[in-house]
N, C-alpha and C positions, 0 to 999 in steps of 0.2 A: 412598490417599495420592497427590493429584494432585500433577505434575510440571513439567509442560508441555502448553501448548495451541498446534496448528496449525493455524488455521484455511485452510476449501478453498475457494475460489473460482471461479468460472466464467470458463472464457476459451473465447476464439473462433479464435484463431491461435497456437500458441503459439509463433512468432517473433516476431510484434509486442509478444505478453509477455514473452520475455524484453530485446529492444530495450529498451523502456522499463523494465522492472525493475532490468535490468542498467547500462545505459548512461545512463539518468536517475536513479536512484532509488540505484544503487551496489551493489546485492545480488548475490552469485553464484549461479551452479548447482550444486545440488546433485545432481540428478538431470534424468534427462529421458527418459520413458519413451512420446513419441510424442502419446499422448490424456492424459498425468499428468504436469505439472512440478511441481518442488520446488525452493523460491530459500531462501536465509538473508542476513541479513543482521546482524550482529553476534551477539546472543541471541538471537533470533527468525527462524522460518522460518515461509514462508508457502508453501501449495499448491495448486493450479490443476488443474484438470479441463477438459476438450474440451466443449464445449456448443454445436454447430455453429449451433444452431436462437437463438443466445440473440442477444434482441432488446435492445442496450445503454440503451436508453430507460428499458426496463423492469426492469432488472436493480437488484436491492436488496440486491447483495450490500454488505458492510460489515464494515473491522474496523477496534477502536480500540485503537493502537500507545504503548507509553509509553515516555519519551526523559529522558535525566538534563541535556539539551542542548537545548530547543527553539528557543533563537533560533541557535545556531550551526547544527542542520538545514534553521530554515529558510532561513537565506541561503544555504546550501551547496545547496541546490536552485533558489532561486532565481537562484544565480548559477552552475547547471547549467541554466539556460530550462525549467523544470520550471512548468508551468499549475499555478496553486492555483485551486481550488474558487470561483466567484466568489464564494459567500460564504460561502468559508470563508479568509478572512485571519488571519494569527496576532493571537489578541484573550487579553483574560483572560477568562475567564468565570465567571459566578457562583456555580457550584459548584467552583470555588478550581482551577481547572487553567487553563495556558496550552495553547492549541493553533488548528489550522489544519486544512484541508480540500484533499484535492483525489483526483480522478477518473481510477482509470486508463484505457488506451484501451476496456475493457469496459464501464465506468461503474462499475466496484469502487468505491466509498468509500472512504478512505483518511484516518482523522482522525490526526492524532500528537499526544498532549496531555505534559502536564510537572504535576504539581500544585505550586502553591504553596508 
């Protein structure tokens, strides 16, 4: 009986992860165990691991987040100076979801969708 998923991520500093998590994005900490963070941010937390070597070019990490709000998160980010995805602007898409893209300082992917 699944429950919940956390998905882990790779970060490289985890001060400038939490800067931007926290202070752009709005999520708090939950933890912080040096090479292991842990954020939440309403139902969902998300977790980070130290990857000293990781080259953000290369990084393919990814998770897609779902929101009962999409256009109110995204202006509240945008009107937080939060960088969206160049091409990932809030569109509909054709598999019946609203959503948007954007990159954090690691190159994490970060999509937020809303279905229809």
């Amino acid at each position: 009986m699944l429950t919940h998923i956390h998905p882990k991520l790779p970060m490289r500093d985890i001060a400038v992860t939490k800067v931007y998590y926290i202070h752009q994005l709005g999520f708090k900490e939950v933890a912080d165990y040096v090479d292991y963070l842990i954020l939440s941010k309403d139902q969902i937390e998300l977790h980070f691991f130290r990857f000293n070597d990781l080259d953000p070019k290369e990084n393919y990490g990814q998770v897609y987040l779902r929101t009962n709000d999409i256009d109110e998160l995204y202006q509240s980010l945008i009107s937080n100076g939060v960088k969206i995805h160049p091409n990932g602007a809030l569109a509909t898409k054709p598999w019946q979801q609203r959503e948007f893209s954007l990159l954090d300082p690691d190159h994490n992917l970060l999509t937020f969708g809303q279905a229809l």
